[in-house]
C-alpha positions in Angstrom: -2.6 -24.3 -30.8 -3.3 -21.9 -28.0 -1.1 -19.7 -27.3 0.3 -18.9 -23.4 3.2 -16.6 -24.3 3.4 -13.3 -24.2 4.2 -11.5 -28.0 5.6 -8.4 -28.8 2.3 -6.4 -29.8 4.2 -4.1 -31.7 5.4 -6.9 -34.2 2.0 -8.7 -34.8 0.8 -5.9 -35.5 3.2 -4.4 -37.6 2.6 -8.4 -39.4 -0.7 -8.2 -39.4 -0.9 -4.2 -41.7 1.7 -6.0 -43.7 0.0 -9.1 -44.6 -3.6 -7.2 -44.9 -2.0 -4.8 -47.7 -0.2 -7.9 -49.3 -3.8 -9.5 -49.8 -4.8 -6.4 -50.5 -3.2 -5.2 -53.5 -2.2 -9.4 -54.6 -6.3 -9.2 -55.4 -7.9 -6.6 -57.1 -10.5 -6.8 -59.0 -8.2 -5.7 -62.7 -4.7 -6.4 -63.2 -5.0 -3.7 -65.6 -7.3 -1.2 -63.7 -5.3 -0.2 -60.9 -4.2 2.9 -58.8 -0.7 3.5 -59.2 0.5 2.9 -55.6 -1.4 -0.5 -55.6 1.2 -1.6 -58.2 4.4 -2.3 -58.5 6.8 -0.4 -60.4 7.2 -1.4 -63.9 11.0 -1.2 -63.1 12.9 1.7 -61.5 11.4 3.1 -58.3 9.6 1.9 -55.7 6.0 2.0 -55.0 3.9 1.8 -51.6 3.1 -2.3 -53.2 7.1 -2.6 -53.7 7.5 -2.0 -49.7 5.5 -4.7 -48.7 7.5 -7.9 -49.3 11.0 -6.2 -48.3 8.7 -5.4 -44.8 7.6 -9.3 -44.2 11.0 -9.9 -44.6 12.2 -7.8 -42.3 9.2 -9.0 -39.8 11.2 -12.3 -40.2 14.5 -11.3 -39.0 12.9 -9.5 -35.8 10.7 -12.9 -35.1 14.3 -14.9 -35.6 16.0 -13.2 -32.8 13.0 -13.0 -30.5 11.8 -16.4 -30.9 15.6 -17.8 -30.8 16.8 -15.8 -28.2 13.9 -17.0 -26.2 14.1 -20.8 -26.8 18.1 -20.5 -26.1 17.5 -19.0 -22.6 15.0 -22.0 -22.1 18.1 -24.2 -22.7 17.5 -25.1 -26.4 20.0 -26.4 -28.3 21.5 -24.5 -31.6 21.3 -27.8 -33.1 17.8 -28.4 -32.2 16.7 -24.6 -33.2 18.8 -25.2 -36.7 16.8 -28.4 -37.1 13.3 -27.1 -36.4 14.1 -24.2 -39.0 15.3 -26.3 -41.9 11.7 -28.6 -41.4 9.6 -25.3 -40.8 11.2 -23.7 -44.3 10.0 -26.4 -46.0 6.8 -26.8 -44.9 6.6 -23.2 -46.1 8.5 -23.6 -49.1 6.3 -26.8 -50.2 3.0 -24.8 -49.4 4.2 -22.4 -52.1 4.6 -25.1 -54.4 1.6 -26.2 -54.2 -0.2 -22.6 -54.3 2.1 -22.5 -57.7 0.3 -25.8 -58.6 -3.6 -24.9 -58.0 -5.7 -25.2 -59.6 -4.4 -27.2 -63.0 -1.7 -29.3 -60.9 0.5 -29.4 -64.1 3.5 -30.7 -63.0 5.3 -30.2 -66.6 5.5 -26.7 -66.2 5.5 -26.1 -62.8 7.0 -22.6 -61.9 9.3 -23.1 -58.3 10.2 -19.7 -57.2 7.7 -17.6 -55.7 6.6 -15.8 -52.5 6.5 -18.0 -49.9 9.4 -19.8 -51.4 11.3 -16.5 -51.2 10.3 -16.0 -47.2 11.2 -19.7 -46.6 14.8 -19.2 -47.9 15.1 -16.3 -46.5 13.9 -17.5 -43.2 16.4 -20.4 -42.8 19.4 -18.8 -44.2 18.9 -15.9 -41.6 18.7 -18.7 -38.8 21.8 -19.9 -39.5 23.5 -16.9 -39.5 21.7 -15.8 -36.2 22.8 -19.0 -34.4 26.2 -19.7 -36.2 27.5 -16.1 -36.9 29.4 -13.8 -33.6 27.2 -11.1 -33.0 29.9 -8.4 -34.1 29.9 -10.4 -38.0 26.1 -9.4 -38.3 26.6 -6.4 -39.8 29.4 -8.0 -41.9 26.9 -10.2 -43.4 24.8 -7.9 -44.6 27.0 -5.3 -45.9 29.0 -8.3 -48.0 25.9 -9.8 -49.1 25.0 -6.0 -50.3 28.2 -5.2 -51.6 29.1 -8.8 -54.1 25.3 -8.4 -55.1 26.1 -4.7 -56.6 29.5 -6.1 -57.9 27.7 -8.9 -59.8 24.7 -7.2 -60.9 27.0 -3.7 -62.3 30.3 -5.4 -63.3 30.4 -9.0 -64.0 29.5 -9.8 -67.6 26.7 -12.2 -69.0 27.2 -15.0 -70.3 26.2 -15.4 -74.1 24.8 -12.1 -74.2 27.3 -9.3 -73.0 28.7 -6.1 -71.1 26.6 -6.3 -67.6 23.5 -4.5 -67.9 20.2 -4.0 -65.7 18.0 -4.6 -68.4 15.2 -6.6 -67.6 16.5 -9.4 -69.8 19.7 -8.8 -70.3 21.1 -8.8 -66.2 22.9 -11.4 -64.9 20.1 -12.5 -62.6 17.7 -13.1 -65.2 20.5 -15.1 -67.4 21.5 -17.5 -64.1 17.3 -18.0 -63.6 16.6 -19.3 -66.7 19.7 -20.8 -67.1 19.2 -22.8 -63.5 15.2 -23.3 -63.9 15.4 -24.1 -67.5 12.1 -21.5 -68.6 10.1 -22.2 -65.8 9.5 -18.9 -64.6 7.0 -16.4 -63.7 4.4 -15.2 -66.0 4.6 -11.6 -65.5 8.5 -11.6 -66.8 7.4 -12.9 -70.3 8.9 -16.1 -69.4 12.8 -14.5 -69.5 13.3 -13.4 -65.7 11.4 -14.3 -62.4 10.9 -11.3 -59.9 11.2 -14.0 -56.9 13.7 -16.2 -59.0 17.2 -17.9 -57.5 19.5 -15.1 -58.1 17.5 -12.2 -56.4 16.7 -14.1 -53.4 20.8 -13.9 -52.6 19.9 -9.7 -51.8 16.4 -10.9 -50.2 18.4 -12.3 -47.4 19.9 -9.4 -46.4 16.8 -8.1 -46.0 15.8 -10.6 -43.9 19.0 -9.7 -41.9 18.2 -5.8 -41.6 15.6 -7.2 -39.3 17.8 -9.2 -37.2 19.9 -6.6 -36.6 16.9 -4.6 -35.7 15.9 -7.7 -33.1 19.4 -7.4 -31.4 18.9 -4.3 -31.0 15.4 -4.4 -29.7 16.6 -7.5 -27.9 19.3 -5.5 -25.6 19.1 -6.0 -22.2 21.7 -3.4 -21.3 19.0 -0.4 -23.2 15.9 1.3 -22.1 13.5 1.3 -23.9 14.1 5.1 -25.1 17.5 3.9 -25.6 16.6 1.0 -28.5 13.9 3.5 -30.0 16.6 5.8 -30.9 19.1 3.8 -31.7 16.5 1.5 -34.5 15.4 5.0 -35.7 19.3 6.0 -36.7 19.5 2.6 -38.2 16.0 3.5 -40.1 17.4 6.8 -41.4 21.1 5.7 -42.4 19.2 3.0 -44.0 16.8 4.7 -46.3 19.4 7.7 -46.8 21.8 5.3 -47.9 20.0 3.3 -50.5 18.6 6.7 -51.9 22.1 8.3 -52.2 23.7 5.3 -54.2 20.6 5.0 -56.2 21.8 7.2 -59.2 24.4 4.3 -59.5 22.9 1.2 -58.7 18.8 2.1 -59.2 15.9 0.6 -57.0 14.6 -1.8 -58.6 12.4 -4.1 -56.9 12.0 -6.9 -59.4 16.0 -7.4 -59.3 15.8 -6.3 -55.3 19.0 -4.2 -55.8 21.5 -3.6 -53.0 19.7 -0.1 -53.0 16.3 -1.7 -52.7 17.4 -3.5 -49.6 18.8 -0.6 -48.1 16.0 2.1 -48.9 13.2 -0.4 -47.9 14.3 -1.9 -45.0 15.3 1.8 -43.2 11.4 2.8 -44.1 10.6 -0.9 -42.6 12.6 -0.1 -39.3 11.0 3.5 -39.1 7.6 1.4 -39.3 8.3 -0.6 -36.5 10.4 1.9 -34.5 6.6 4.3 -34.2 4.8 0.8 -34.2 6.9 -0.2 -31.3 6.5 3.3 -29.7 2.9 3.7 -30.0 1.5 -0.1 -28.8 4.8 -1.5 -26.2 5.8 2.0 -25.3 3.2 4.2 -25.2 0.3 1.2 -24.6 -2.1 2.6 -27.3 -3.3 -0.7 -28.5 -6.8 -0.4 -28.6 -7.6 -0.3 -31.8 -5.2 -2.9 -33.2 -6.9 -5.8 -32.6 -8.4 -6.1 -36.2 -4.4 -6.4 -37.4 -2.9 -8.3 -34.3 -5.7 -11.2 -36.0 -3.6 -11.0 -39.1 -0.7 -10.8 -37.2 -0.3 -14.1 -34.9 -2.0 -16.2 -38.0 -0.3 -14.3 -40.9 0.8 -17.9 -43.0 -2.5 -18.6 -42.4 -4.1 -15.6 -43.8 -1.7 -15.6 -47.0 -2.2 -18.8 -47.7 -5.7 -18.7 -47.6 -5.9 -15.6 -49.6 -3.9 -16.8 -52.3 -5.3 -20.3 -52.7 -8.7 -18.3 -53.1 -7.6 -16.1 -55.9 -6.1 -18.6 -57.8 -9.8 -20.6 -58.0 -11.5 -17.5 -58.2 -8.9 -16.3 -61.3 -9.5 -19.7 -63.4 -11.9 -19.4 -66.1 -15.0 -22.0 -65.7 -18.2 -20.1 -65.5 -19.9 -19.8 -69.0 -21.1 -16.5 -69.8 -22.3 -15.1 -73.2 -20.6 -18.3 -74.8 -17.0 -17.7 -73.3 -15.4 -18.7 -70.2 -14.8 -16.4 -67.5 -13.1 -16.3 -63.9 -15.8 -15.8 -60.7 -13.4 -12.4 -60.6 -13.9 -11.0 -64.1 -18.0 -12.1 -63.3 -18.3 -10.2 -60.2 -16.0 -7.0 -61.5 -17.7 -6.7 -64.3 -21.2 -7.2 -63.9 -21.3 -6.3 -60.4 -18.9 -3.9 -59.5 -18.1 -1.7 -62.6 -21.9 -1.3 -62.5 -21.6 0.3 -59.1 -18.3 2.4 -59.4 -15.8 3.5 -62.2 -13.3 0.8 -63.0 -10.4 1.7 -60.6 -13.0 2.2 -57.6 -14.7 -1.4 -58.5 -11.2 -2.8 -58.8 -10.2 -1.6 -55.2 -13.6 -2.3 -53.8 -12.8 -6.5 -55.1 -9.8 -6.1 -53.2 -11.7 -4.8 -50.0 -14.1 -6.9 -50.3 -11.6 -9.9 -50.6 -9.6 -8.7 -47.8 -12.9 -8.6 -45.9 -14.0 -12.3 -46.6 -10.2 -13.2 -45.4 -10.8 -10.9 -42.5 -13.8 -12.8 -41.1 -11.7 -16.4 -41.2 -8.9 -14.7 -39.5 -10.8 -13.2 -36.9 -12.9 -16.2 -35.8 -9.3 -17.9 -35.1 -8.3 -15.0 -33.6 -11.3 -14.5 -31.3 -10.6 -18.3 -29.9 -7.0 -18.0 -29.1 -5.9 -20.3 -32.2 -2.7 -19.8 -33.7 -2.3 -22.1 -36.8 1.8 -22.7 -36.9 4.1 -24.5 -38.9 
């Protein structure tokens, strides 16, 4: 569809970096050849990689209030606005299904949670909240959601197993997952815990609200613009100072999103947006954004496309020296590792990936297309 409205530059663009350095470090050329920040953290900590899904979610509670607050002066209905998000979260929430499902289709062990499943929960619980839930309760919200997540997580005990516990097996969360998705989970968590399973997605939404609470602000017709700069930047610092002080009790841990995860990531994600903000809406220095602002206004689009391509280009079905290999492996290691030393050609796969995604993105962007759901 074309698009006739004007967008807060600020936020596609602060999309569009997000979404490029999701593609970016979801494709390298190794899983096991990578530079440190272009992973996650095995557990504690948090790594530039762990920032980047915390900050999509936070993009997603700014769009809320913009895009709400919008429609609702154009004499929308709540109902109506309530309605449209429960259909557009499952659209998403079905596309991640079936990104889960390429390129085998097994539907016997098909794995449910998972990253866009995560965003489209998170998306239309934060609606619902933003249209149903008194300004003043906002704040409410995601302090309660913070605080019984920490309660759960540190004090209630686990079923079956014991004493609560943060272990990566052991936690609460990863008991309710598998006892709820009956070993269908993730790969990467050995089959006992899911980094985007059921449980975690509780604390997820409060990320999702740290950016509403940013759009109200931002959103304030009675503030300057000074004014909401300032006042997003305390919320960025008491944020990030928060989640760092209570992090001796209650670790960040991305993979279990802890309440201190939330907090820490989503003060760095308003400090983001607060010089983002500054720089293109404030200041007007926007020239050189245009390669992100493509990511930006189609960033479904660009993640969806990126991750259906490295699921066919991760399954095994060229034949080489009588074993089967991915297209990936192929090109890493005959073409790349030739070229570079293996972290270099493992980030270079990523550039080049990001690149080939790039070029889609930017032809719809160059024709005024904005592919929504």
């Amino acid at each position: 569809m074309k698009s006739k409205s004007k967008r807060l530059t600020s936020l596609d663009f602060f999309r569009g970096i997000t979404v490029a350095a999701m593609i970016v470090v979801n494709d390298p050329g190794s899983w096991e050849i990578k530079y440190y920040q272009l992973s996650h953290a095995q557990w504690e900590g948090c790594t530039m990689t762990d920032l980047i899904f915390p900050f999509f979610l936070f993009i997603v509670g700014v769009s809320i209030v913009l895009a709400f607050k919008g429609a609702l002066r154009k004499g929308a209905t709540k109902k109506r606005l309530i309605w449209k998000s429960l259909k557009r979260a499952a659209i998403i929430f079905l596309l991640g299904i079936f990104l889960n499902l390429v390129p085998h289709f097994n539907f016997q062990e098909l794995r449910v949670p998972g990253v866009l499943q995560r965003i489209a929960l998170v998306y239309m619980f934060c609606s619902m909240i933003f249209l149903f839930a008194h300004r003043r309760y906002l704040f409410l919200w995601f302090g309660s959601i913070l605080v019984g997540y920490y309660i759960v997580m540190m004090y209630v005990p686990v079923p079956g197993i014991g004493p609560a516990s943060l272990d990566p097996i052991n936690n609460f969360s990863a008991w309710f997952d598998r006892l709820i998705l009956n070993g269908y989970l993730g790969s990467k968590g050995q089959g006992q815990y899911d980094a985007t399973g059921i449980f975690t997605t509780v604390p997820a939404i409060a990320s999702g609200l740290a950016g509403v609470l940013t759009g109200e602000l931002l959103s304030d017709r009675t503030k300057n613009q000074n004014e909401k700069l300032i006042w997003i930047f305390i919320f960025g610092i008491f944020s990030m100072g928060l989640g760092w002080a209570f992090s001796y009790g209650f670790p960040i841990i991305k993979k279990l999103w802890t309440s201190t995860f939330v907090l820490h990531t989503a003060g760095i994600a308003a400090l983001c947006f607060a010089m983002s903000y500054w720089f293109l809406d404030v200041k007007n220095w926007n020239k050189w954004t245009k390669p992100f602002l493509a990511f930006g206004v189609n960033a479904l689009a660009a993640y969806f496309i990126a991750a259906l391509l490295g699921r066919l280009t991760s399954s095994p079905f060229i034949g080489y020296k009588g074993v089967q290999i991915s297209p990936r492996e192929w090109f890493y290691n005959e073409v790349l590792k030739v070229l570079f030393n293996g972290y270099n050609a493992s980030f270079a796969y990523s550039i080049l990936n990001t690149t080939l995604i790039f070029m889609l993105i930017w032809y719809l962007y160059k024709r005024n297309i904005i592919i929504k759901v």
